[in-house]
HTML snippet that shows the backbone in 3Dmol.js (N, CA, C, O; Angstrom):
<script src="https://3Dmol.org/build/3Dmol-min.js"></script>
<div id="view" style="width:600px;height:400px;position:relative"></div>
<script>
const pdb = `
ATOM      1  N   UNK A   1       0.846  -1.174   0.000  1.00  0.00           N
ATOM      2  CA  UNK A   1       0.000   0.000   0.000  1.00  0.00           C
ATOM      3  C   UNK A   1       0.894   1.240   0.000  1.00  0.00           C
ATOM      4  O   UNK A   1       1.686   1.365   0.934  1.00  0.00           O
ATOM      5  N   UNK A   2       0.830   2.395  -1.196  1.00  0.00           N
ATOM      6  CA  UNK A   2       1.006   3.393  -1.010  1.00  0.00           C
ATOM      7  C   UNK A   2       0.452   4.450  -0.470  1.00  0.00           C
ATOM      8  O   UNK A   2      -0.778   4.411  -0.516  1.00  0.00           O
ATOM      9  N   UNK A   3       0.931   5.442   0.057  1.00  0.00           N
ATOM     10  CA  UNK A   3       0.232   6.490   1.143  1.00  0.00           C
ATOM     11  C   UNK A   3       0.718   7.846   0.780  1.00  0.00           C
ATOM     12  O   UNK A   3       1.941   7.961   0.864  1.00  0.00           O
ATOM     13  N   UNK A   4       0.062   8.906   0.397  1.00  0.00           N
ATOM     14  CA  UNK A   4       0.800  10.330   0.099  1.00  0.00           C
ATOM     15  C   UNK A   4       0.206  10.747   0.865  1.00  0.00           C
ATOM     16  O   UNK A   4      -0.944  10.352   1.054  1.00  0.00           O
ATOM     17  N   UNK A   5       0.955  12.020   1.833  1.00  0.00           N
ATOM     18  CA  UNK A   5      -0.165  13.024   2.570  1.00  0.00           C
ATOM     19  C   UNK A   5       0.959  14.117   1.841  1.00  0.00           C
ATOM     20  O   UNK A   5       2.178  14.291   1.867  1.00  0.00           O
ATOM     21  N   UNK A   6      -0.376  14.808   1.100  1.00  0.00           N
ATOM     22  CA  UNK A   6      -0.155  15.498   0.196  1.00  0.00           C
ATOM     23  C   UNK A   6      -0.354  17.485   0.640  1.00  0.00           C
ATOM     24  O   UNK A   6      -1.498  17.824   0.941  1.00  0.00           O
ATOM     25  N   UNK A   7       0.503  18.349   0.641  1.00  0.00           N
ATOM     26  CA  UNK A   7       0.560  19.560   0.768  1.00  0.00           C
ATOM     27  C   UNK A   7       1.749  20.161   1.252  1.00  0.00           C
ATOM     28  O   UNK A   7       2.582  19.464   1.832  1.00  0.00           O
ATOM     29  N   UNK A   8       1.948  21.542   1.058  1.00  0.00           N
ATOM     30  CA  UNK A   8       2.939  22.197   1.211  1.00  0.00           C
ATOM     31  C   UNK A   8       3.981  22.616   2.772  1.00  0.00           C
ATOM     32  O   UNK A   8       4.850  23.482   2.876  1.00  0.00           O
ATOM     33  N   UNK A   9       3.468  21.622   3.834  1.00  0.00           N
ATOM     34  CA  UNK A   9       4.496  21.804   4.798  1.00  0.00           C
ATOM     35  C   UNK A   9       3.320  22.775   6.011  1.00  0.00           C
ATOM     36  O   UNK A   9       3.732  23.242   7.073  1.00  0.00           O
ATOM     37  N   UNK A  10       2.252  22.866   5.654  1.00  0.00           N
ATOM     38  CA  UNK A  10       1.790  24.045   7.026  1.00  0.00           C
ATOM     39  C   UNK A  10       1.572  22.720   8.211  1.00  0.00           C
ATOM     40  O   UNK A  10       2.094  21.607   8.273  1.00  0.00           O
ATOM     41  N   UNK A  11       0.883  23.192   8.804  1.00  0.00           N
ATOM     42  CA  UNK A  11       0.399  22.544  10.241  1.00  0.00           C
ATOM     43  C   UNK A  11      -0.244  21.903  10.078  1.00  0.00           C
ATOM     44  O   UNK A  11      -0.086  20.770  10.535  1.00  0.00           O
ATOM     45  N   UNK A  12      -1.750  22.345   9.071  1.00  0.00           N
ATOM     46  CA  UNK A  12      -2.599  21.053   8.692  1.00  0.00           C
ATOM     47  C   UNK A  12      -2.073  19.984   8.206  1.00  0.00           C
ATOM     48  O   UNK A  12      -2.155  18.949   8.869  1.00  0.00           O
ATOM     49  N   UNK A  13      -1.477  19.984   7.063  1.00  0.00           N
ATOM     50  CA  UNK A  13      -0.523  19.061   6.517  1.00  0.00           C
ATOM     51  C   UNK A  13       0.132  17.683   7.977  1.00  0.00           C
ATOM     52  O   UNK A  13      -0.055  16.485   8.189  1.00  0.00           O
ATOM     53  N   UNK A  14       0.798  18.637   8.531  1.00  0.00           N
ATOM     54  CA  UNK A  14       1.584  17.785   9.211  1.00  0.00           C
ATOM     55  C   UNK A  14       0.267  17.322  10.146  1.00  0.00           C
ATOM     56  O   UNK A  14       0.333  16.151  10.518  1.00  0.00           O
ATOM     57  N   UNK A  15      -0.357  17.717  10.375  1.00  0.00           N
ATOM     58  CA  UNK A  15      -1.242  17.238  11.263  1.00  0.00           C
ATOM     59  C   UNK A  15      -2.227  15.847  10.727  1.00  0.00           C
ATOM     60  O   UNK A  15      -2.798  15.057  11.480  1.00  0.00           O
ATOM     61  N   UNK A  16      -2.226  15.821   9.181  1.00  0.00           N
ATOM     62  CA  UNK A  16      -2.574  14.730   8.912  1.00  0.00           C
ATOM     63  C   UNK A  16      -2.096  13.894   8.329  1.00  0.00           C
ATOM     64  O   UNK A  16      -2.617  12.970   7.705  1.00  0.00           O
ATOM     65  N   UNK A  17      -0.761  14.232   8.536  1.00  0.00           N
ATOM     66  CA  UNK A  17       0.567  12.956   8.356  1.00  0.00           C
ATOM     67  C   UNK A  17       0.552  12.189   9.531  1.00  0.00           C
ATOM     68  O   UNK A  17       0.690  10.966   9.526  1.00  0.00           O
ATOM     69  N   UNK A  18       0.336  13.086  10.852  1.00  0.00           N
ATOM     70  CA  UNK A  18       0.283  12.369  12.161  1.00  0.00           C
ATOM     71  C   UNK A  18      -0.356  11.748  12.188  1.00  0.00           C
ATOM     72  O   UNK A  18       0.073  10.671  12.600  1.00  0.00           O
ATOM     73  N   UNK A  19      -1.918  11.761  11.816  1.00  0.00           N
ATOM     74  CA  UNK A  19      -2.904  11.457  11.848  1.00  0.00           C
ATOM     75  C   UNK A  19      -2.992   9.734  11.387  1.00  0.00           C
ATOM     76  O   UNK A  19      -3.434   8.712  11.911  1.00  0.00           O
ATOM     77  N   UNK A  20      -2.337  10.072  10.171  1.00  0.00           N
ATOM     78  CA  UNK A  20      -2.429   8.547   9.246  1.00  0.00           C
ATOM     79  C   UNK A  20      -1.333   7.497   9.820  1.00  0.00           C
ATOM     80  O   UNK A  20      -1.447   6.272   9.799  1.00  0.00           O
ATOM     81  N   UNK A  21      -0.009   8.409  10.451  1.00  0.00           N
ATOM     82  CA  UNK A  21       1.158   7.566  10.904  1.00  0.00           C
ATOM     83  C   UNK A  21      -0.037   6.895  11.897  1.00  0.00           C
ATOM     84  O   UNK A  21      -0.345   5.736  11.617  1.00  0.00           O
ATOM     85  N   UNK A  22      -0.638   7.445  12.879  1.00  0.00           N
ATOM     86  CA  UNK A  22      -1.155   6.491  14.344  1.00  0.00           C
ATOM     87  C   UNK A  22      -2.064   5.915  13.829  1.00  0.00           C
ATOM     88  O   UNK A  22      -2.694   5.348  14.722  1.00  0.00           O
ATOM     89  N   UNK A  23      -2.655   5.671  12.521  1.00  0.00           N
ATOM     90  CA  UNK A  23      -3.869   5.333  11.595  1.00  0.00           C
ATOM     91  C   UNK A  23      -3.299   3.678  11.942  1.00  0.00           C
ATOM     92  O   UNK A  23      -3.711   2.713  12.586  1.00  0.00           O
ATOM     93  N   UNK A  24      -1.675   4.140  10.789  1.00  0.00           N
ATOM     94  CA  UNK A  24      -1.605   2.587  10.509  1.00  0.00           C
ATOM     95  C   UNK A  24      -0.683   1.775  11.496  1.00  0.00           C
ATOM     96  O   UNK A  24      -0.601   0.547  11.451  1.00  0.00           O
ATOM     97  N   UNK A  25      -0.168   2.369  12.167  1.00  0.00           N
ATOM     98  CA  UNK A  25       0.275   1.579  13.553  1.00  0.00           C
ATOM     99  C   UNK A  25      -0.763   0.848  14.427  1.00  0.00           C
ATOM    100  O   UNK A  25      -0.505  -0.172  15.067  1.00  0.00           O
ATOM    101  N   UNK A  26      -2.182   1.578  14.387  1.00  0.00           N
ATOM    102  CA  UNK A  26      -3.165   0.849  15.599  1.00  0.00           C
ATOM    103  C   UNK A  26      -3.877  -0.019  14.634  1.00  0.00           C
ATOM    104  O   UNK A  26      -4.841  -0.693  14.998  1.00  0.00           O
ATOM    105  N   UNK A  27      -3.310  -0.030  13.054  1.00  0.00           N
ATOM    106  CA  UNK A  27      -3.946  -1.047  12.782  1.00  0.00           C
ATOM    107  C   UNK A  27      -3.002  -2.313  12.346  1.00  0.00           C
ATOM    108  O   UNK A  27      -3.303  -3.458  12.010  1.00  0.00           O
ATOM    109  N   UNK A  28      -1.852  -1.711  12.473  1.00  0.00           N
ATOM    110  CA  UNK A  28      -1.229  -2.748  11.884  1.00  0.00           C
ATOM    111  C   UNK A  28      -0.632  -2.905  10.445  1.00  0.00           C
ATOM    112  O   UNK A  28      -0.001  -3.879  10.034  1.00  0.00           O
ATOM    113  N   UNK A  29      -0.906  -1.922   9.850  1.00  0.00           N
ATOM    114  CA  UNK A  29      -0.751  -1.869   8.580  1.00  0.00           C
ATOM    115  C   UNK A  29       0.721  -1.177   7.875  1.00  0.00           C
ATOM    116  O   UNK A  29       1.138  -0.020   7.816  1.00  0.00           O
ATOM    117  N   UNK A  30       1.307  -2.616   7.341  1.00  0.00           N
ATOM    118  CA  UNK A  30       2.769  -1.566   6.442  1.00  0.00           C
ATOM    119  C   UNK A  30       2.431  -1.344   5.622  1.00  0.00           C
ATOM    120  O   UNK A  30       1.709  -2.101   4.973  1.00  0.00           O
ATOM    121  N   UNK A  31       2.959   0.338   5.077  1.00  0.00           N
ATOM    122  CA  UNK A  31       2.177   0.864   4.024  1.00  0.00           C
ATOM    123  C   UNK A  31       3.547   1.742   3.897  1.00  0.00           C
ATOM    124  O   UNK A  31       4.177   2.127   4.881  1.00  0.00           O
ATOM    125  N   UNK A  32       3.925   2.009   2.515  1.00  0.00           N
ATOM    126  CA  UNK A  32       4.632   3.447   2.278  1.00  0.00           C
ATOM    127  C   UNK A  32       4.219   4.376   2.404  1.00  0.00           C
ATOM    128  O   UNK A  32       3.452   4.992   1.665  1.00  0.00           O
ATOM    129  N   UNK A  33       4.744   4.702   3.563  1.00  0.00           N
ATOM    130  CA  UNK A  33       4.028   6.124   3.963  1.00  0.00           C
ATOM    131  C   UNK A  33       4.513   7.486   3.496  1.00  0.00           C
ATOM    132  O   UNK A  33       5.429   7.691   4.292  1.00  0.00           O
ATOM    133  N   UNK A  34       4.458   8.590   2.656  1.00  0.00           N
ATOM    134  CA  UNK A  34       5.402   9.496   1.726  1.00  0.00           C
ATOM    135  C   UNK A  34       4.374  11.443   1.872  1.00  0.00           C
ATOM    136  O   UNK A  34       3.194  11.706   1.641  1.00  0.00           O
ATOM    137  N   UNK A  35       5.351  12.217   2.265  1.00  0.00           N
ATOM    138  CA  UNK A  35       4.915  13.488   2.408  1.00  0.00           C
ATOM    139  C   UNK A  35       5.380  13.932   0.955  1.00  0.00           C
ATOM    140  O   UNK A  35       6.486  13.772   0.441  1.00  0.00           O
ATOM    141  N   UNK A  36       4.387  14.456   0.497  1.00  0.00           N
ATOM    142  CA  UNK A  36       4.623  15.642  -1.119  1.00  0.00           C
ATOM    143  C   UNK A  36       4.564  16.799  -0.364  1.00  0.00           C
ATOM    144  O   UNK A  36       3.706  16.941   0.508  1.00  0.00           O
ATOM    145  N   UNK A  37       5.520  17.761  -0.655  1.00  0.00           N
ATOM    146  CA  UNK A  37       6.015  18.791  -0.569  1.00  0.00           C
ATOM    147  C   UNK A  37       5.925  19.725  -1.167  1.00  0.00           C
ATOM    148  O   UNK A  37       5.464  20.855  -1.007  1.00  0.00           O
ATOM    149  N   UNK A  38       6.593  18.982  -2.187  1.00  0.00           N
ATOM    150  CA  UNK A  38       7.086  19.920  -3.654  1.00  0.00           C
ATOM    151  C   UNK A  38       5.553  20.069  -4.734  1.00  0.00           C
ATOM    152  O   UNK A  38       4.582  19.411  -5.110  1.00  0.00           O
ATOM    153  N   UNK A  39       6.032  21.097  -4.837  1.00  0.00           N
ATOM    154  CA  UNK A  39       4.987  22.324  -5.595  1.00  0.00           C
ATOM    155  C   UNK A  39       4.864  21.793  -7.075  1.00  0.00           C
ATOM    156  O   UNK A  39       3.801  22.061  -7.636  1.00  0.00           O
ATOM    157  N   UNK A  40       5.889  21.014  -7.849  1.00  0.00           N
ATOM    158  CA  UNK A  40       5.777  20.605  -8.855  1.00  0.00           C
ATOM    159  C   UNK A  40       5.121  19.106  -8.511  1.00  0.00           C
ATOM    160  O   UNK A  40       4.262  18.930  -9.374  1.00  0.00           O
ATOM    161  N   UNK A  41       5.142  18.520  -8.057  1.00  0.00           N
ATOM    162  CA  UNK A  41       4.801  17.001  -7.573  1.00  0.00           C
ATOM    163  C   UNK A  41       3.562  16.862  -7.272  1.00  0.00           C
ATOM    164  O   UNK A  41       2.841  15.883  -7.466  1.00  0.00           O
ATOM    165  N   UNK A  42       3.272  18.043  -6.705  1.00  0.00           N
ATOM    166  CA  UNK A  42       2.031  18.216  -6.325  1.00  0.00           C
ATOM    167  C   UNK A  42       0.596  19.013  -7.359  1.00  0.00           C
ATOM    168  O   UNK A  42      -0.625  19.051  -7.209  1.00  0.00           O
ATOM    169  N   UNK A  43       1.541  19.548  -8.381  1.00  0.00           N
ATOM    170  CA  UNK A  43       0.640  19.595  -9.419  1.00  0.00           C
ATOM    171  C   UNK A  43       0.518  18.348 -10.267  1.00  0.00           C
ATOM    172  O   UNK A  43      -0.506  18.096 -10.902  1.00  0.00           O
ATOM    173  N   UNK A  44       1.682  17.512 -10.259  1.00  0.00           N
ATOM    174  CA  UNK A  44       1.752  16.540 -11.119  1.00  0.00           C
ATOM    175  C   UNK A  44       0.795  15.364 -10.692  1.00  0.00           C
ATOM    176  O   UNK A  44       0.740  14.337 -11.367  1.00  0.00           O
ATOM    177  N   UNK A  45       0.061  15.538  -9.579  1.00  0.00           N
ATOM    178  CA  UNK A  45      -0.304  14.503  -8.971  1.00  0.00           C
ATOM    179  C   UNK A  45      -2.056  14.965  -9.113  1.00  0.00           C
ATOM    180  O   UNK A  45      -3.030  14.274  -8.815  1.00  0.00           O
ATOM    181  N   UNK A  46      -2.027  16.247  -9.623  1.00  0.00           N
ATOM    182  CA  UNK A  46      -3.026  16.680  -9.617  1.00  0.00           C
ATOM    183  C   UNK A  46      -4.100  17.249  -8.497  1.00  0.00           C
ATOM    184  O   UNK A  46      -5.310  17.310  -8.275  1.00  0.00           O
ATOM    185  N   UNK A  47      -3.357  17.465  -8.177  1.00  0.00           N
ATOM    186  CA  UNK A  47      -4.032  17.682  -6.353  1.00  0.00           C
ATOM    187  C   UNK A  47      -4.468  19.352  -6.275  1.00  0.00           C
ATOM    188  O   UNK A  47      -3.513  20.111  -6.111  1.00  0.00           O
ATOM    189  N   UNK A  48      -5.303  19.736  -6.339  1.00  0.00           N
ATOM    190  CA  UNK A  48      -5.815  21.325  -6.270  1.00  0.00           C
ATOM    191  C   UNK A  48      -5.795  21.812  -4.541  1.00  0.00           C
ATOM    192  O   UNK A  48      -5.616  22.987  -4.222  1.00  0.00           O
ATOM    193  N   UNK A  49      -5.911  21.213  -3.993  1.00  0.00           N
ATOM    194  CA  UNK A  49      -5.930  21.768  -2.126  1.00  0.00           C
ATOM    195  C   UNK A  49      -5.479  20.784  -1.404  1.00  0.00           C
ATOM    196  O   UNK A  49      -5.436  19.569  -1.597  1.00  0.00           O
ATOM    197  N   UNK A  50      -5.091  21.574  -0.398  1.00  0.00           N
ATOM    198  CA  UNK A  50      -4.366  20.795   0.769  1.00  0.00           C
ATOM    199  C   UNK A  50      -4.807  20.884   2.102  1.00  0.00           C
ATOM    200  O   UNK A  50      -5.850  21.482   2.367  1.00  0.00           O
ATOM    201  N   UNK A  51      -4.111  20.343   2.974  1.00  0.00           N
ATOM    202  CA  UNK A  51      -3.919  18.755   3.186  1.00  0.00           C
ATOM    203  C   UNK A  51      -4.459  17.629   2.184  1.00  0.00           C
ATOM    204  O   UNK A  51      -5.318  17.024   2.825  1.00  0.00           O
ATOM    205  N   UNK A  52      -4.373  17.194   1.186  1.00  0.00           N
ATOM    206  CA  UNK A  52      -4.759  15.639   1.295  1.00  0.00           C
ATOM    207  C   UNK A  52      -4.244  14.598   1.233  1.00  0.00           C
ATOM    208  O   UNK A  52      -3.146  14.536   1.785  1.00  0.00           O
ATOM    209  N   UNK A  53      -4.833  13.178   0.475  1.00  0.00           N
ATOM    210  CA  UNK A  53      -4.256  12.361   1.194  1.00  0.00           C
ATOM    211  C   UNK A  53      -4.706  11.441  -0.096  1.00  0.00           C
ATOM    212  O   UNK A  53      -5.663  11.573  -0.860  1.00  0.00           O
ATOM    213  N   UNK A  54      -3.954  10.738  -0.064  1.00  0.00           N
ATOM    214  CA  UNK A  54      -4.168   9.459  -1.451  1.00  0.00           C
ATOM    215  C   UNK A  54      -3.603   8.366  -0.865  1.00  0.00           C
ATOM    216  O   UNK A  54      -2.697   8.375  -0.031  1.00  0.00           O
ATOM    217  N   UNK A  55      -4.373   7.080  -1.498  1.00  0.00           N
ATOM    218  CA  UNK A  55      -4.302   6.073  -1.070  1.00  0.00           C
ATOM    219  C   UNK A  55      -4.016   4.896  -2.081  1.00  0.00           C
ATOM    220  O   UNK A  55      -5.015   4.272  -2.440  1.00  0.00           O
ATOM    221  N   UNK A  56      -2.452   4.392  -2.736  1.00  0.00           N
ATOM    222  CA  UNK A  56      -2.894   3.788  -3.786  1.00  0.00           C
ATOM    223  C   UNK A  56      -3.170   4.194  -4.939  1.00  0.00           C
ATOM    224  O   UNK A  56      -3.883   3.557  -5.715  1.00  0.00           O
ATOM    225  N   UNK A  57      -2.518   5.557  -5.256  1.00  0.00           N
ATOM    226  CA  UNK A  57      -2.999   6.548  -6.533  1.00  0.00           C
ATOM    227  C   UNK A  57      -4.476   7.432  -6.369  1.00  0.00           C
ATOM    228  O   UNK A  57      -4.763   8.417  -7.049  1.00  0.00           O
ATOM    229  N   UNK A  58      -5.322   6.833  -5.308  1.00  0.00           N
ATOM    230  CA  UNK A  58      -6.874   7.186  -5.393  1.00  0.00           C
ATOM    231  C   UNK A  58      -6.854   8.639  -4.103  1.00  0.00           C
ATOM    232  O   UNK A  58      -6.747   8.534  -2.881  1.00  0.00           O
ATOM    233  N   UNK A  59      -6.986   9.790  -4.861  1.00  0.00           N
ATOM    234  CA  UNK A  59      -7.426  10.802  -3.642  1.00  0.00           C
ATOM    235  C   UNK A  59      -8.879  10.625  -3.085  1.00  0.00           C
ATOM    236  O   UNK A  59      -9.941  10.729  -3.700  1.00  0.00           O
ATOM    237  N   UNK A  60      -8.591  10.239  -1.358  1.00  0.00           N
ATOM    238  CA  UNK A  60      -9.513   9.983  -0.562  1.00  0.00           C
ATOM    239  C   UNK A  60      -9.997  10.931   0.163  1.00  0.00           C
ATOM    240  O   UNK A  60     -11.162  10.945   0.562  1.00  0.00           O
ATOM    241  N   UNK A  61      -8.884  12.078   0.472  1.00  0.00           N
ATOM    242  CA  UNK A  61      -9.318  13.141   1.003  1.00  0.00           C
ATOM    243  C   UNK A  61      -8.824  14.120   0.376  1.00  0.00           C
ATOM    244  O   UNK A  61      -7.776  13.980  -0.254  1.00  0.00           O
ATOM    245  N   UNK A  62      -9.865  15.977   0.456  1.00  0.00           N
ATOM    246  CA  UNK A  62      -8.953  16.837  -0.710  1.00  0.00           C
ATOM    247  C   UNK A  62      -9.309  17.891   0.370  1.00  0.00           C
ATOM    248  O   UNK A  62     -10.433  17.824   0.867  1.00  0.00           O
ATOM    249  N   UNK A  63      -8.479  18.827   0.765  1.00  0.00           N
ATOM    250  CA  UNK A  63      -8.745  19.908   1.335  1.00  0.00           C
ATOM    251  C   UNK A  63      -9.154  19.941   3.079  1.00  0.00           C
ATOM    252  O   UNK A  63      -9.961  20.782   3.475  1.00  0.00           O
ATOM    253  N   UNK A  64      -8.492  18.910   4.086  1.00  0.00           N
ATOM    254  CA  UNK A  64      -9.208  19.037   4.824  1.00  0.00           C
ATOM    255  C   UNK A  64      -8.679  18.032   6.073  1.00  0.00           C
ATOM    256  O   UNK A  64      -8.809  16.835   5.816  1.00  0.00           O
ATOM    257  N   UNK A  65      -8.239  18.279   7.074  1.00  0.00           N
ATOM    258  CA  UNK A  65      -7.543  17.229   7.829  1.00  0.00           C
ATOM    259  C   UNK A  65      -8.538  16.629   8.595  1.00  0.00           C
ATOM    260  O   UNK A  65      -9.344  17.281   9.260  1.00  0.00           O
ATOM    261  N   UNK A  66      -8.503  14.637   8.488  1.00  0.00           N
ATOM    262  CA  UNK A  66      -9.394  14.444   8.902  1.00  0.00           C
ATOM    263  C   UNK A  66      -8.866  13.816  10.037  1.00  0.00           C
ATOM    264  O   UNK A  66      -7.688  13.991  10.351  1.00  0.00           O
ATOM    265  N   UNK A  67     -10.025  12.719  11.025  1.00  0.00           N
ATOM    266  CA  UNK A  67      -9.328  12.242  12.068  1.00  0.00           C
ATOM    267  C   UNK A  67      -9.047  11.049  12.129  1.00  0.00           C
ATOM    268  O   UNK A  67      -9.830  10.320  11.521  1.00  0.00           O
ATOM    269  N   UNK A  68      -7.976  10.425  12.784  1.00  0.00           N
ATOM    270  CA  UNK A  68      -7.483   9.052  12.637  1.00  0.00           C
ATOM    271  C   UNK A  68      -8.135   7.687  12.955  1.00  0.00           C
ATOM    272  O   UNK A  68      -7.663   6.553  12.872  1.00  0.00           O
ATOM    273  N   UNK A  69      -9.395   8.133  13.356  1.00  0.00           N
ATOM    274  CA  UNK A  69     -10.554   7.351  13.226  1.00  0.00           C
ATOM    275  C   UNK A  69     -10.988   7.101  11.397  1.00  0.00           C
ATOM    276  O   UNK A  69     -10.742   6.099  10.726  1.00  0.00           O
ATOM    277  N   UNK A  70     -11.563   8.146  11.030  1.00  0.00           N
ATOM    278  CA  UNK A  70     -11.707   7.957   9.730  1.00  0.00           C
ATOM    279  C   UNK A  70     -10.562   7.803   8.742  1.00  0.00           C
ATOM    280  O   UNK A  70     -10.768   7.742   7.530  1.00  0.00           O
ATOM    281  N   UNK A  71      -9.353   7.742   9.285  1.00  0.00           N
ATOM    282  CA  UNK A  71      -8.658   7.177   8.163  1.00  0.00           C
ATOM    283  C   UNK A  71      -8.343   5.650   8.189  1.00  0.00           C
ATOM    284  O   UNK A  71      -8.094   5.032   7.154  1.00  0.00           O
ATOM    285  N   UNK A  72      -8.365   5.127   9.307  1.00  0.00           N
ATOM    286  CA  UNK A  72      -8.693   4.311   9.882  1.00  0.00           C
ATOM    287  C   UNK A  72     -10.066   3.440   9.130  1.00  0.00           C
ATOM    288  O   UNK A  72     -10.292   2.229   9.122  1.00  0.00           O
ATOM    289  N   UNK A  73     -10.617   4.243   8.705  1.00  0.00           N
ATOM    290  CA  UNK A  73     -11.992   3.357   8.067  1.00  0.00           C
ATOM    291  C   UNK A  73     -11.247   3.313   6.564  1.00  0.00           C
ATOM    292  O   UNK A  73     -11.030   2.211   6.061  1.00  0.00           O
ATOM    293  N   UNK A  74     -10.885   4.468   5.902  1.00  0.00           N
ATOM    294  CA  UNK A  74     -10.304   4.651   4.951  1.00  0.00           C
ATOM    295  C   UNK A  74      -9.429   3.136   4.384  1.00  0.00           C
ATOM    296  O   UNK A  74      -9.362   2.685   3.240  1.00  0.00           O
ATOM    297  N   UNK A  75      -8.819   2.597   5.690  1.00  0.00           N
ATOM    298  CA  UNK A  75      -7.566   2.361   5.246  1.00  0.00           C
ATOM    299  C   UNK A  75      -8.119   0.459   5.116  1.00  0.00           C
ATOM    300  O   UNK A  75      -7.533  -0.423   4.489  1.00  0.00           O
ATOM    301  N   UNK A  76      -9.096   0.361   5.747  1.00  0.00           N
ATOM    302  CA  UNK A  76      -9.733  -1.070   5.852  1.00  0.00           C
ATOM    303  C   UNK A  76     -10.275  -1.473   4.592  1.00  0.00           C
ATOM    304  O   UNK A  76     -10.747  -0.631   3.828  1.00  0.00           O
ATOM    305  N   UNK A  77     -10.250  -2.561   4.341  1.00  0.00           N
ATOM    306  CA  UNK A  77     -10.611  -3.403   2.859  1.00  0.00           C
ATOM    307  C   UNK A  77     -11.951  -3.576   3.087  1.00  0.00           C
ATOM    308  O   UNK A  77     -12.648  -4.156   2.255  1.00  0.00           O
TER     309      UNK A  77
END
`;
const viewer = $3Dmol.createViewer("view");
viewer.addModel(pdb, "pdb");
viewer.setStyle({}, {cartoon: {color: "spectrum"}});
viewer.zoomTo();
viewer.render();
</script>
């Protein structure tokens, strides 16, 4: 499983990098976990707002830090 938490470095951002790190630890899950940063990467990925978050190529969340409960649902088959 790939994992982007996708945006430019503010607080939200990091806040839902945290979010997903304690996501997949309480579940157990190894996943590549990867912060986009970069301003070109992040157009390339197509991503219009930040915080979000892709899962596997698929943006699950766009604009909006959620909580590690729901990524948590996110992250279940």
């Amino acid at each position: 499983m790939q994992i982007k938490v996708i945006g430019t470095g503010c607080d939200k951002c990091d806040k839902l990098y945290g979010n997903t790190q304690e996501a997949l630890t309480e579940l157990g899950i190894e996943a590549q976990l990867e912060k986009v940063e970069d301003l070109l990467e992040i157009v390339k990925l197509g991503v219009m707002t930040s915080p979000s978050l892709m899962i596997d190529g698929k943006l699950v969340v766009s604009g909006q830090v959620v909580s590690k409960d729901k990524i948590k649902k996110l992250l279940r088959p």
